[in-house]
N, C-alpha and C positions, 0 to 999 in steps of 0.2 A: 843076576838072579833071574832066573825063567819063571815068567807070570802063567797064570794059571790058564788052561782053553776054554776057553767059553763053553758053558754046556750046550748039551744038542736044542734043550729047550729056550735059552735065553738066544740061540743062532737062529731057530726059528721064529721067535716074538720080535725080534729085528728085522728080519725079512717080511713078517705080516706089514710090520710099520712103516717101512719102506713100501709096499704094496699100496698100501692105505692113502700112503701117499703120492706115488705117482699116478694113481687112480684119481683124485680128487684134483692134481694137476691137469690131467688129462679132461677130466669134467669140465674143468672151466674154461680149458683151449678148445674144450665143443660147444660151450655156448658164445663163444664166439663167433662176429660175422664180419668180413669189410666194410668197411666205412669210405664210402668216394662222395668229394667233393666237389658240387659243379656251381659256380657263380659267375654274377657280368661286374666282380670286384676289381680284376684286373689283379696285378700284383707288385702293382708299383708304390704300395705301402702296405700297411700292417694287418691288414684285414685277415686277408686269409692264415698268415699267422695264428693272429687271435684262435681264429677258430680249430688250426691244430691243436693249439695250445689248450685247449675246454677239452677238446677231446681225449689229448694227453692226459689231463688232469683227473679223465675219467675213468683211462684205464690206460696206462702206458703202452702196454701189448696188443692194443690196438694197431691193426693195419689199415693202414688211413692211406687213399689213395686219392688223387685230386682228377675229374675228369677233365675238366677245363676252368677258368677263372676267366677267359676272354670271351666271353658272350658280350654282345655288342649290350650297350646300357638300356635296359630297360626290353631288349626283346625277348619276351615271354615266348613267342612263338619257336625263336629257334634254339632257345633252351629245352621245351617242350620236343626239339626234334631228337638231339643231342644225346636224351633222355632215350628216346625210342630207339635210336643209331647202335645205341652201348648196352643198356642196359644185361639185355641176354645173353651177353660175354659174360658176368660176373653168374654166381654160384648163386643155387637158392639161399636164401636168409640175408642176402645181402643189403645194406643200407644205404640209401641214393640221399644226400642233404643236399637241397635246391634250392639255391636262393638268386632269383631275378625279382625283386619286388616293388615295384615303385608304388606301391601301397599299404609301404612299411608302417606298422601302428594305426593304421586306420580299421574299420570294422570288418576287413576280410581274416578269415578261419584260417589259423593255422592246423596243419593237419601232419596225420601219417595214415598214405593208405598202403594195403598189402594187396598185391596181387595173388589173381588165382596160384601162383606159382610160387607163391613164397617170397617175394624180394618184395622191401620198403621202400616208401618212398615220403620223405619229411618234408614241409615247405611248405608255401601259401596256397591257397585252395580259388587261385586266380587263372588257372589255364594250364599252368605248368606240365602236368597229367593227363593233359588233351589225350595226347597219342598211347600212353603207356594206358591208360585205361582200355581205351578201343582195343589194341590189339591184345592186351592179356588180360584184359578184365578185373572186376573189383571184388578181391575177397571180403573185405571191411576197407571201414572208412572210420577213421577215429579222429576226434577234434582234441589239441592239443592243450590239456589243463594246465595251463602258467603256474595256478597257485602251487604246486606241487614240483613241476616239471619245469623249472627254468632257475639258470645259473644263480647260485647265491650269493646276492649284493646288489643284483640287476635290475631290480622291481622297478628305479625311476627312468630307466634306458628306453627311449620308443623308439629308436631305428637302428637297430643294431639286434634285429632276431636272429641274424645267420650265425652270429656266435651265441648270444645271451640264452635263447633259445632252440633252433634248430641244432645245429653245431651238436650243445646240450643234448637235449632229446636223440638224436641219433647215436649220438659215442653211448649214452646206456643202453637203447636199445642191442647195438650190436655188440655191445659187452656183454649184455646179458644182467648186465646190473636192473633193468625192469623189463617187464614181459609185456607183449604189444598190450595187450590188455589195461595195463596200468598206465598208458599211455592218455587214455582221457575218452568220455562219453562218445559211445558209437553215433555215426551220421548216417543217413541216407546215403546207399551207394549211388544212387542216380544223382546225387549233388555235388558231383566232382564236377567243377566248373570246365566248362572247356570252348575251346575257340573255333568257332565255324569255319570250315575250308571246304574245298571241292574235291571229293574223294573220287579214285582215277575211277569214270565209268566208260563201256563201248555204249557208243551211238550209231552204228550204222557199220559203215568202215572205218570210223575214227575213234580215236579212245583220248579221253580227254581229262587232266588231272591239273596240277600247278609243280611250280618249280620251290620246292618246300624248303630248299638248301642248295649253298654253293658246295663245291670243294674248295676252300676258302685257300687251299697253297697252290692250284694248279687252273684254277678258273673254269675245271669242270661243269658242267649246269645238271644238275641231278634235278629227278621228278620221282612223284609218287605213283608209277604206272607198275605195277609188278610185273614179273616175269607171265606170272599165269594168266595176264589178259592179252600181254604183248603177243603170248604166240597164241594167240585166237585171232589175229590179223596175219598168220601164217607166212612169216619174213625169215627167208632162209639166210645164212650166212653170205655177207656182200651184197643182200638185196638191197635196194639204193629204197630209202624209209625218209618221209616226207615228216618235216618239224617245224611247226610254227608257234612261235612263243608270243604269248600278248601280256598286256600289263593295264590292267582296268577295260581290259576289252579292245583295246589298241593294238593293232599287230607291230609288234619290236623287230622281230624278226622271222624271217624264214629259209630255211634248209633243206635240200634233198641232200643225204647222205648214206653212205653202205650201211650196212650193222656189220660188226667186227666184233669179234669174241676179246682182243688187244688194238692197243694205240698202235703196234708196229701194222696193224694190217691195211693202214696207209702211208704216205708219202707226208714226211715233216711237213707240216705246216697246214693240212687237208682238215677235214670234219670228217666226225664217223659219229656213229650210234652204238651204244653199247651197253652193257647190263654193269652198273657199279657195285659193289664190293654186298649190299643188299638186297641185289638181283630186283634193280628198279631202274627204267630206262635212263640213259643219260646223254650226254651229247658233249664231244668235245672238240681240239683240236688238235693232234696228235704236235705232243712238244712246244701248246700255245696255252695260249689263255681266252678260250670261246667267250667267257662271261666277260670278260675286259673290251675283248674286241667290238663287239655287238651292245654293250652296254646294257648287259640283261643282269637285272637283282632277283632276290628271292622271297618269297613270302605268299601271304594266302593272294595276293593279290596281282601275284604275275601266275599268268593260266598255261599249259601247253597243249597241243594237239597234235595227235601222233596217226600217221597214218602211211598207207603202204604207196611208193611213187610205182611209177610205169617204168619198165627198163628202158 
């Protein structure tokens, strides 16, 4: 028996409905955002788990991406850089959950602030944002309302925000399941806590900054000198560039070296100077390990000074 054709009009009220609906699909794949992970949890147990698992829970369609888990315990500073290193690779609306906290449940603010640029940033309001404030600045600053905004069941849990809460808070925000707004009472932008360093200034003929980060697989020695001050000291390619690194004011070490666009533009095993991957000077040893060799670490506290040698 041959069934009857659908009419033109019931072929049409099925195509609106389908319409209808991949349009409403389509809606709610736009209010989505990624969701990256960065903690000093490590991942030799359950933690970071956990906190996919909140997020999952919040929206499965979530793209949850982990920046790193191996932040050294407790340092805020070079999470704080991490933050800065990455961040501008990911797409506006994007969601940064940050957890370095060694002053979990105590009276510091948990927060979400947004950048002028659209990208979040969830976590304690202990320094973390140092750098991402300075260089893109503070659209809002919002303090994060527990009573409303954190995992259900969680209320007796006091060190465990990166999932109970941050975790939390970020998988809605970039679901789209609440809007920044609903995130919790606005703060002062100027109350983004942050951590004192030595921002690369020139003095004369020297420009002088700290070594804010290793490359932690190749013993690079990275600073905060950007490109645009370096060549105000006018150092052409192979000009032999004078480096001395100190640590509490102590001189660690010192180098004259070429500047080299690549490691191959010396000899295995030599030093050169060169601009890293964020066009910020750095200092290595082509196929070594500079920072092992000379026993230089990193933080606000080791200084460098960069200046042009004599051929």
């Amino acid at each position: 028996m041959q069934l009857p054709r659908p009419s033109r009009l019931s072929r049409l009220c099925a195509a609106a409905c389908l319409g209808i609906l991949l349009s409403a699909q389509a809606g709610a794949a736009d209010t989505r955002h990624a969701l990256v992970l960065m903690t000093d949890f490590g991942t030799g147990d359950g933690a970071v788990s956990a906190m996919h698992g909140v997020a999952f829970g919040v929206d499965p369609a979530l793209n949850v991406s982990d920046l790193t888990h191996e932040i050294p315990d407790y340092d805020i500073w070079l999470g704080a850089y991490r933050l800065y290193q990455t961040a501008n690779y990911w797409p506006q609306g994007s969601v940064f959950v940050s957890v370095i906290d060694p002053g979990v449940g105590t009276e510091r603010k948990s927060v979400v602030l947004k950048t002028k640029e659209g990208r979040y940033f969830v976590g304690p309001n202990n320094g973390l944002f140092t750098l991402i404030a300075e260089r893109d600045g503070v659209a809002e600053l919002r303090e994060i309302d527990e009573k409303v905004n954190r995992l259900a069941g969680s209320g007796e849990s006091y060190t465990f925000h990166g999932r109970d809460v941050y975790a939390y808070v970020g998988a809605r925000l970039a679901s789209g399941a609440i809007s920044f707004e609903q995130v919790g009472p606005v703060l002062a932008s100027d109350s983004v806590v942050k951590i004192p360093y030595q921002k690369a200034v020139r003095v004369g003929n020297v420009i002088k900054g700290i070594v804010p980060v290793l490359d932690v697989k190749y013993g690079n020695v990275w600073t905060n000198i950007p490109k645009s001050l370096f060549d105000e000291l006018k150092i052409g390619l192979h000009d032999p560039v004078q480096v001395r690194i100190l640590h509490n004011g102590k001189l660690v070490n010192k180098v004259v070296a070429p500047f080299e666009h690549t490691f191959g533009g010396v000899a295995k095993g030599k030093p050169l100077v060169y601009l890293n991957s964020l066009l910020e000077v750095a200092v290595a040893t082509s196929q070594g390990n500079y920072a092992s060799r000379h026993k230089i670490e990193s933080g606000v506290d080791w200084e460098v000074e960069i200046s042009k040698a004599a051929k």
